[in-house]
N, C-alpha and C positions, 0 to 999 in steps of 0.2 A: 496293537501288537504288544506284545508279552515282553516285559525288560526280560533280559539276558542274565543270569546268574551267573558271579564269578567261580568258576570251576577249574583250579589249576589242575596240572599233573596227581592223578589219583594218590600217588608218594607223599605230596605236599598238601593236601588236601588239611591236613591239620598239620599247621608248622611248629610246632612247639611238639608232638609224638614224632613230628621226622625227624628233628634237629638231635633229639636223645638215640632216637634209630640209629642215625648215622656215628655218633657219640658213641654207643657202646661197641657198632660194629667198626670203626677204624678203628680206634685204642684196642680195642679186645686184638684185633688181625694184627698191630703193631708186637703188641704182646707175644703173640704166638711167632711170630716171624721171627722176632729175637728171641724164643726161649728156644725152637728148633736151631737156630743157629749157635745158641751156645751149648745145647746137646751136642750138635754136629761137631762144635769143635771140644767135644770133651771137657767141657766146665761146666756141668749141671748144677754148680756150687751156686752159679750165677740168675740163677731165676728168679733168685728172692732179690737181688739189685734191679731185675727185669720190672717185676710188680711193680718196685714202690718208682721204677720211672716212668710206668704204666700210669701209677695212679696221681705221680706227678705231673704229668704232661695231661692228663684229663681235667685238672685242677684248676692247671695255667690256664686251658684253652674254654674252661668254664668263664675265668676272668676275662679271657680274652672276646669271647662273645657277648659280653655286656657293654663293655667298653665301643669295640666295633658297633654294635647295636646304636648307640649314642652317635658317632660319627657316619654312618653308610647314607644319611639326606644332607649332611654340608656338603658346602662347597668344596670341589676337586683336591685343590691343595689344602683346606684343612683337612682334609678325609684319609689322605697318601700321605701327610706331613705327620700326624698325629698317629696314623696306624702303622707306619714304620718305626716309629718309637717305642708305641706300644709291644711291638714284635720284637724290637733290643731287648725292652727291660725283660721278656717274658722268658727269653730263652738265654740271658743275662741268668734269671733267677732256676731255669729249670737245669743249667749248668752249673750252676753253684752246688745245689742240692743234690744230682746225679755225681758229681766229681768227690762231692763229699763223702758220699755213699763207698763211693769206690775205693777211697782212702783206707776205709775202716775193714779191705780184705787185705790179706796179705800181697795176694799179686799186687794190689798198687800202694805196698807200704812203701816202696822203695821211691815211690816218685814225688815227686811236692805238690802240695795243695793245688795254686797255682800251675802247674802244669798239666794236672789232672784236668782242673774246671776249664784249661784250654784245648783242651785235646775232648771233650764232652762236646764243647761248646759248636763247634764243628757238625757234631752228628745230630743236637738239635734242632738247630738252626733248618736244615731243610726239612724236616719235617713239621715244626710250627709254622713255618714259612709255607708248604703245601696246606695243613689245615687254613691259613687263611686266608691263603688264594681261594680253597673251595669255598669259604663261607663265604667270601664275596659274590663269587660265578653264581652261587644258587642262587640267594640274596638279591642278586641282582636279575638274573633270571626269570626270579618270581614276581620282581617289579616289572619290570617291561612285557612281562603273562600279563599283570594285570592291566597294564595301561592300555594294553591291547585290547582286553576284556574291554576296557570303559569304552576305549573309541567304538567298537562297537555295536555297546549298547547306544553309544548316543548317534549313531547313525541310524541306528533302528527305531531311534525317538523322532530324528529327523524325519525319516523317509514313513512313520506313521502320521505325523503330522501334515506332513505335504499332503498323505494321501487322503485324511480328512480336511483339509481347506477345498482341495478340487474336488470332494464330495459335496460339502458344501456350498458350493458354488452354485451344486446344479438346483439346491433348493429356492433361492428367489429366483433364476431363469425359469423353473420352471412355472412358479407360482406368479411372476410377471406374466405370463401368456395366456394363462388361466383368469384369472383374476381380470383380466382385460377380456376375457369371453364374458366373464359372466356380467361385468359393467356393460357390454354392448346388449348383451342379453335385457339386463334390466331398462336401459335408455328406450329398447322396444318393449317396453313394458309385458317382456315375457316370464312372468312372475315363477308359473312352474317349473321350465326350465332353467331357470338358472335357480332356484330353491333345489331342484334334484343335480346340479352341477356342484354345488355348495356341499350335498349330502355326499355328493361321493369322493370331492375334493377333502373332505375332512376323514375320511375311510383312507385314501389314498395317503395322508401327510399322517393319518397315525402308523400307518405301514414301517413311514420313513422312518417314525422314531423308533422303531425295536429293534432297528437294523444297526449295525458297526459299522462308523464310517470308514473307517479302512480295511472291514473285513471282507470276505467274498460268502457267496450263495453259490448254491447249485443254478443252471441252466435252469431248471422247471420254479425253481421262486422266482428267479429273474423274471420267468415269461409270465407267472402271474401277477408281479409288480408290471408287466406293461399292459398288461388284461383291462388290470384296473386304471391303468392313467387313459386306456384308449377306452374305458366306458366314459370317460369324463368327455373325450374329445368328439366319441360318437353323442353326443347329446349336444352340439353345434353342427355336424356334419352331415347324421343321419345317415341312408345309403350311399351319401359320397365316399365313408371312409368304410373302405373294404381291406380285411386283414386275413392273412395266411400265415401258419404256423405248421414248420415241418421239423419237428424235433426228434431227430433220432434217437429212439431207448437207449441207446448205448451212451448217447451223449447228455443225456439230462441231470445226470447225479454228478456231471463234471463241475468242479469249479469253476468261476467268473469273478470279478470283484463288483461287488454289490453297486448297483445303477448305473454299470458302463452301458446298455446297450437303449436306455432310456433315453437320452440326448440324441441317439440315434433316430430314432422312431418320432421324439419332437419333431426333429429335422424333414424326418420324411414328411410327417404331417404339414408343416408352416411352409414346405415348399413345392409338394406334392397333390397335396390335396387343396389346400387354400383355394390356390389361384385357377385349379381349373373349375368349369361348369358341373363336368361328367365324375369329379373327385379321382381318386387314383387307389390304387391297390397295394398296399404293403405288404411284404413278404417277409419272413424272417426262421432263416433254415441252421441247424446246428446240427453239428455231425463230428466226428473222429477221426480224421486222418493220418492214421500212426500212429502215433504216439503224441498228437497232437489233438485238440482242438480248433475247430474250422463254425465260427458265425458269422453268416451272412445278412445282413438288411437291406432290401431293395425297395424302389417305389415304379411304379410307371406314370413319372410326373414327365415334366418336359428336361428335365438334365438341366445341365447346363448352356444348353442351344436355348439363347436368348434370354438366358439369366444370367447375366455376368458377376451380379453381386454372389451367386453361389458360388463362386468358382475360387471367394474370397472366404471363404467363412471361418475358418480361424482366425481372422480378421474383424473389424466392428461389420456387423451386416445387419442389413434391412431386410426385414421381412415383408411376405406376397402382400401381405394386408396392410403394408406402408406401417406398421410398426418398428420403430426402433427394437433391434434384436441385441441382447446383450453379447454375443458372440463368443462363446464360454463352450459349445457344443462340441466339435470336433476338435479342435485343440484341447482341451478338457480331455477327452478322450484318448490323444495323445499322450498327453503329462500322465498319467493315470496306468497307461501304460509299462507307459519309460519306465515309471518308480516302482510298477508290481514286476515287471520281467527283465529289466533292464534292457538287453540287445535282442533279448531271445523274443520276440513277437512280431506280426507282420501285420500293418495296418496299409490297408489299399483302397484304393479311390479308383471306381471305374463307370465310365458313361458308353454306356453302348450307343453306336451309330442309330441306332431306330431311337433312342430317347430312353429317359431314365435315369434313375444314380445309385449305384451299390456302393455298398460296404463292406470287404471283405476284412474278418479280423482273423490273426492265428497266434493262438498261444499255447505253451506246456502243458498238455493234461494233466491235472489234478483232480483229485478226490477226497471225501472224507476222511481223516483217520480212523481206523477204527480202534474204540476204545476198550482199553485194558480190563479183563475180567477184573469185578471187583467184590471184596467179601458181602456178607451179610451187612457189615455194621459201618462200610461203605460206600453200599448204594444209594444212601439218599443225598449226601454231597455227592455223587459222582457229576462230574461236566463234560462234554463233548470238547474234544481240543481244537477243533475249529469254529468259529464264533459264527452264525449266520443268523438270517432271520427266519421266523417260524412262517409256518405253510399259512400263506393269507389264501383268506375266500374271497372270489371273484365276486364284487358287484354289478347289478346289473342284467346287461345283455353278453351272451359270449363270444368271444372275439371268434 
């Protein structure tokens, strides 16, 4: 899965072009809001002391966002301790300079220095006091954006990771069972069959490696990834193992996560077909319901009437042929689940009274995205946005 790129608020997107944005549009609106007011009250004389405490207070709060900048990762009380000082001396010093100003009209020749920079003092104060309440909110806004951002991505690390370990999983369960035919195979000195079980077992495991462990396939690769693992299993079973495949067109270009329904199909084989004389019939139907997808895998083995260790199988289990099973099959299937759909999926276990064992899964229809027109001189990097494995060709005989 694709790490997550941090993407804040389109505004913020470059902080250093917002920071000036915001810069020139509050001072400028400060600006205006006092020269309309000393229009309104009849002293246009007053615009030119307007400017230079425009370009005063943009000056200060220049300084004032470096300083801030240095203090906004300490700790609490130096952060509040040192940036309320900084916001004394700032508006200390934009009242000195504003009161000055004032002195040198006549309207405030009559008043004193000192009375001037205190009565200034006053109308600064909440406004650098507002500039750096906002520079904090955003500031800090933009942090807790991002740390949101990371958590995230690192949960999309997590939950890609899981999903390849339980991929992995199924690769020595399944190569233990194989690998165990083809030794018995050899022990009866049946050289050709297990030399063509070998051949199609190394078809089969190159398959595995093109594929993404945590990515999905379409319904119709899935079916020819089990095509191929059941040409390997028909070359121990022969007409014992009988398969059925009812894929609805509608449902085959749906998504799957890549070798969920292979565990399945082992399953049905080592408990279906093993243990009887007459082998058993595998079934395996997909289809659309709603807005959903609906896979089914069945067997007409004996169920769980008189197999009690199946009944365990997410659990350690023994399989028909007295082989230890590693027990990774439907649980596997489970976890796999959980982590691609969370709540939204429905995995059902059913034994019909005549015998037998299904599988019913239901998950969110998905499909391919389709990919964005792209120029001339972009076609040949272009990529498909969802990662799957390419169309294998069946070996063999056809299921």
């Amino acid at each position: 899965m694709a790490m997550l790129p941090f993407r804040p608020t389109p505004f913020f997107a470059d902080k250093n072009r917002a920071f000036w944005n915001l810069q020139f549009i509050g001072w400028g609106g400060s600006a205006l809001l006092r020269a309309m007011t000393n229009i309104a009250n009849g002293k246009p004389e007053q615009i030119v002391l307007t400017v230079i405490a425009t370009i005063t207070g943009f000056s200060i709060s220049l300084i004032l966002s470096v300083v801030y900048g240095q203090l906004i990762n300490r700790r609490p009380l130096v952060t509040w301790g040192l940036s309320a000082l900084a916001l004394a001396i700032a508006v200390a010093i934009s009242a000195t300079i504003n009161g000055w100003t004032l002195t040198l009209t006549r309207s405030a020749s009559e008043a004193g220095l000192a009375q001037t920079i205190l009565s200034v003092f006053y109308m600064d104060m909440p406004l650098l006091a507002a500039w750096s309440a906002l520079y904090y909110a955003i500031n800090y806004y933009l942090q807790v954006e991002q740390q949101a951002d990371r958590l995230e991505r690192l949960e999309a690390q997590a939950t890609s990771a899981q999903l390849a370990m339980l991929r992995y999983q199924l690769n020595p369960h399944f190569l233990f069972n194989t690998l165990n035919s083809i030794s018995t195979l050899v022990l009866l000195k049946q050289t050709e069959p297990a030399n063509a079980m070998l051949t199609r077992l190394s078809g089969f495991l190159r398959h595995t490696l093109v594929s993404q462990p945590g990515g999905k396939v379409t319904v119709a690769q899935e079916v020819e990834t089990l095509k191929l693992y059941l040409d390997i299993e028909r070359m121990r079973f022969e007409e014992r193992l009988r398969t059925v495949f009812n894929i609805d067109p509608a449902a085959a270009d749906a998504l799957i996560p890549s070798f969920l329904l292979q565990p399945l199909v082992e399953n049905a084989v080592k408990y279906a077909v093993s243990p009887q004389e007459e082998g058993a019939r595998i079934s395996l139907s997909a289809q659309l319901v709603g807005q959903r997808l609906r896979l089914t895998v069945s067997d007409t083995g004996p169920g769980l009437q008189g197999k009690a260790q199946r009944a365990t199988l997410p659990a350690a289990m023994m399989g028909a042929d007295n082989t230890a099973s590693t027990g990774v099959g439907l649980a596997n299937i489970r976890d796999r689940l959980a982590q691609a759909y969370g709540e939204d999926h429905l995995f059902d276990i059913r034994t019909p009274p005549e015998g037998g064992f299904t599988v019913v899964i239901e998950v969110p229809q998905e499909r391919l995205a389709a990919p964005e027109p792209a120029s001339e001189a972009e076609k040949p990097s272009a990529r498909p946005t969802v990662i799957s494995a390419p169309e294998p060709r069946p070996m063999g005989l056809d299921a």
